[in-house]
C-alpha positions as CSV (number, residue, x, y, z in Angstrom):
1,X,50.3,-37.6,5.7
2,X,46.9,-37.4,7.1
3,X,44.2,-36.7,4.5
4,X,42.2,-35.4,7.2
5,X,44.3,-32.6,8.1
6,X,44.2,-29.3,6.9
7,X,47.3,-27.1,5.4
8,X,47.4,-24.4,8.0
9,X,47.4,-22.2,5.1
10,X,44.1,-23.2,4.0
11,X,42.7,-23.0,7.4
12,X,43.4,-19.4,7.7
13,X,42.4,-18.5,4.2
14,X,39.0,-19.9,4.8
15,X,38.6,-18.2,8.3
16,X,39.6,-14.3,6.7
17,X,36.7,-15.5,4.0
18,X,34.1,-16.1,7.0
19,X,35.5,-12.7,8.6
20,X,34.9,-10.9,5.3
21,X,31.8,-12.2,4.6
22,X,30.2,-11.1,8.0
23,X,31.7,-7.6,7.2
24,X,28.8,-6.6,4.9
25,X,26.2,-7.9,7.3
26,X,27.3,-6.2,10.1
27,X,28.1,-2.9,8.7
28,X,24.3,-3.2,7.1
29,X,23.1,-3.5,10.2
30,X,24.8,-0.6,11.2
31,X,23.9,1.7,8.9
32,X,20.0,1.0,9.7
33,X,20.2,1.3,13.1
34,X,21.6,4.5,12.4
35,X,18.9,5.9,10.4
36,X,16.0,4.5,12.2
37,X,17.7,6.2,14.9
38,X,17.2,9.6,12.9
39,X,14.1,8.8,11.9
40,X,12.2,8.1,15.3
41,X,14.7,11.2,16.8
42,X,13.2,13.5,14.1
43,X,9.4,12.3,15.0
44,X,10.1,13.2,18.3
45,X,11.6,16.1,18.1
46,X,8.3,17.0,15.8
47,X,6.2,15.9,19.0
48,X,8.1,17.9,21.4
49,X,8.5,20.4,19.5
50,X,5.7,22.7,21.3
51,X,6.8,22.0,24.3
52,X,10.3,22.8,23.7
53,X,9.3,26.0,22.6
54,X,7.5,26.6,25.7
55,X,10.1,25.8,28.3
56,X,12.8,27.7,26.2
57,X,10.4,30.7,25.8
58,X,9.4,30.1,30.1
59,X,13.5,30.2,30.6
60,X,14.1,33.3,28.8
61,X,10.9,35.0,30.1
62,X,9.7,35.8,26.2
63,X,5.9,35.2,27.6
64,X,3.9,34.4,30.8
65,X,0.3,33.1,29.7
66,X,-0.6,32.3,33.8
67,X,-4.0,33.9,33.7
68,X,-5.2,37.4,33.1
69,X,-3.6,40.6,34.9
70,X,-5.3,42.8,36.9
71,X,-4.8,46.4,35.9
72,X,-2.0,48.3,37.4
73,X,-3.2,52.0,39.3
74,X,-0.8,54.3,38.5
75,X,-0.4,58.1,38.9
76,X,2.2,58.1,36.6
77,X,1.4,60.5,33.2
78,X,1.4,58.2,30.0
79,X,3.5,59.3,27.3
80,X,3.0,58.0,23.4
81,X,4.4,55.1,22.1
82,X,4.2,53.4,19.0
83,X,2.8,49.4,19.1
84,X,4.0,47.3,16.3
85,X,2.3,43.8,15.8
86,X,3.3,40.7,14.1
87,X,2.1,37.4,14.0
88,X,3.7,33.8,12.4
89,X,2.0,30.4,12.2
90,X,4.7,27.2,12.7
91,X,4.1,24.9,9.7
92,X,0.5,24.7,11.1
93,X,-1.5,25.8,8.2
94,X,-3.0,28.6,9.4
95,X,-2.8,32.3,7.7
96,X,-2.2,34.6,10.9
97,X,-1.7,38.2,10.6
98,X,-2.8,41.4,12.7
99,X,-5.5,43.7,11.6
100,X,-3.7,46.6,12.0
101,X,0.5,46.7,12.3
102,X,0.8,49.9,14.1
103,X,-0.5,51.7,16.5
104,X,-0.1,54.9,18.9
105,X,-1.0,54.5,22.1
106,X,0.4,55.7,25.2
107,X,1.5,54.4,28.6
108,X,-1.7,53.7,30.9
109,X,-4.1,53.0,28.5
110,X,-6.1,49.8,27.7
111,X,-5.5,49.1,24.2
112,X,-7.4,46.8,21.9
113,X,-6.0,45.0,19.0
114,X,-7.3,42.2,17.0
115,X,-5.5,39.6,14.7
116,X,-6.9,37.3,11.7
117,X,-6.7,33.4,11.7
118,X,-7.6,31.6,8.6
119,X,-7.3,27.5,9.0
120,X,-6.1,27.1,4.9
121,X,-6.6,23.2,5.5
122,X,-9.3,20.6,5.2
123,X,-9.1,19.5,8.7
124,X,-9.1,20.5,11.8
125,X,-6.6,22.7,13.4
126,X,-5.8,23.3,17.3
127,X,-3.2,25.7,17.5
128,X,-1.3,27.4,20.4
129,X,-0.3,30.9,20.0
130,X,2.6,32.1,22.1
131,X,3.5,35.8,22.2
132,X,6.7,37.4,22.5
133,X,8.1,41.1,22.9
134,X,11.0,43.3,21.6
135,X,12.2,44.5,23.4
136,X,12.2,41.1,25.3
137,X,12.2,43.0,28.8
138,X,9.2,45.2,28.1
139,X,6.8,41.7,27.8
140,X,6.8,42.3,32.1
141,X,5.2,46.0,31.4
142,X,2.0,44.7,28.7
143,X,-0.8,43.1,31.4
144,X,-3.0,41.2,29.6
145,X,-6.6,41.4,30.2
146,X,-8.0,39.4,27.6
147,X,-5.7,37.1,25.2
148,X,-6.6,34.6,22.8
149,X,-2.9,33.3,23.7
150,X,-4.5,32.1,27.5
151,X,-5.4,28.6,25.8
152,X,-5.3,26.6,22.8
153,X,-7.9,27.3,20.2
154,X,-9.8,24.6,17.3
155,X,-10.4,25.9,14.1
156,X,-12.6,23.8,11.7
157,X,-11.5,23.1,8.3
158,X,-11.4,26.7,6.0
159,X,-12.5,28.8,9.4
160,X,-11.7,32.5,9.7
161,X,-12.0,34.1,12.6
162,X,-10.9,37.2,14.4
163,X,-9.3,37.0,18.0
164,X,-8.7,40.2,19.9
165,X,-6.4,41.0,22.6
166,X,-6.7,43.9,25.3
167,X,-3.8,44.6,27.7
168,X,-2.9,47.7,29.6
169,X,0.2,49.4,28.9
170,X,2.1,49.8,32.4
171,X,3.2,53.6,32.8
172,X,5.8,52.4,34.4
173,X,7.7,51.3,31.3
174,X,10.9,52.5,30.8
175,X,11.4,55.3,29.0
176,X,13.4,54.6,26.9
177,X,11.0,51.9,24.9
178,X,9.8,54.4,22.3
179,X,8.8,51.4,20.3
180,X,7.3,47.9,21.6
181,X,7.0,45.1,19.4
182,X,4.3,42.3,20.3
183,X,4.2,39.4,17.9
184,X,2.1,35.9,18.6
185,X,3.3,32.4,16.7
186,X,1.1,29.7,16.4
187,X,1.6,26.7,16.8
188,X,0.2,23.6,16.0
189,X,-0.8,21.0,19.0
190,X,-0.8,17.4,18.5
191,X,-4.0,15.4,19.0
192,X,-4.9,14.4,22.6
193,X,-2.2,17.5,23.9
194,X,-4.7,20.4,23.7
195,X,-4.3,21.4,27.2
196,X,-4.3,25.5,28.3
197,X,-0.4,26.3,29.3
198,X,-1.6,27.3,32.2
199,X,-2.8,24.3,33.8
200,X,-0.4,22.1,32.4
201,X,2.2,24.9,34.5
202,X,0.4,23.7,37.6
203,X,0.4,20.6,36.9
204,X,4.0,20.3,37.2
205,X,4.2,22.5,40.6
């Protein structure tokens, strides 16, 4: 018998060894392209985040920040209403709250509100604020004159600062909105993306 040969046996014994062996390696592999995977997905989704927000919020029509309305002329009679305001701050570091959180007003009239930003950090913060109504339908019916929402807005480190909005109440609002809810979220812009809504929605015309 050959010394040089191999029992068959052995042979295949030492190839299942080589197989099991690579296993490990490969399922290692696996199992970190996996989570660098999630981790680049989650710092992209922080990135986009904004934006996403603002193309959802453009789909379902929860804003428009285009530019400033002209006043409506109505003959319509205004009737009372009560305004209730709110405002949130996205993991930004900003304190963000209204002045007041409700007011009467009626139909017709140009109202003036103001809200309170703090920047609680020691940096510099440019923050986006995006509005939205309840109901969601009524948002068509508040024309914006003067918004703080229209661009984004830098806040040095520990800033406070008060940012009014005035907006004219169209009369024709239906009637049965006895209560309209305006609240503004801020969000945070990343460096080198602070560009007004606005132009970025021409842009892309």
């Amino acid at each position: 018998m050959d010394g040089q040969q191999l029992n068959p046996e052995l042979r295949t014994v030492g190839t299942a060894a080589v197989i099991s062996e690579s296993r490990p390696a490969t399922s290692n592999a696996r199992v970190v392209v996996i989570l660098l995977a999630v981790v680049l997905g989650s710092l992209l989704f922080v990135a986009l985040q904004p934006r996403l927000y603002r193309a959802f919020c453009e789909w379902t029509g929860l804003y428009d920040l285009d530019r400033p309305d002209a006043a409506p002329v109505s003959s319509l009679a205004g009737r009372p209403l009560v305004l209730e305001l709110d405002a949130n701050s996205h993991d930004s570091g900003l304190q963000f709250r209204p002045q007041t959180s409700r007011v009467e007003v009626k139909t017709g009239d140009i109202v003036h509100v103001v809200y309170r930003v703090e920047n609680t950090l020691n940096r510099t913060v440019v923050g986006q604020a995006i509005p939205s109504y309840g109901p969601q339908y009524a948002g068509g019916f508040v024309k914006k004159l003067e918004c703080f929402c229209f661009k984004p807005q830098t806040f040095a480190p520990h800033e406070v600062r008060e940012l009014p909005v005035v907006f004219l109440l169209d009369p024709q609002l239906p009637e049965e909105v006895n209560t309209l809810t305006l609240s503004y979220t801020f969000f945070e812009v990343p460096a080198g993306n602070a560009k007004p809504l606005a132009m970025a929605s021409v842009e892309r015309k």
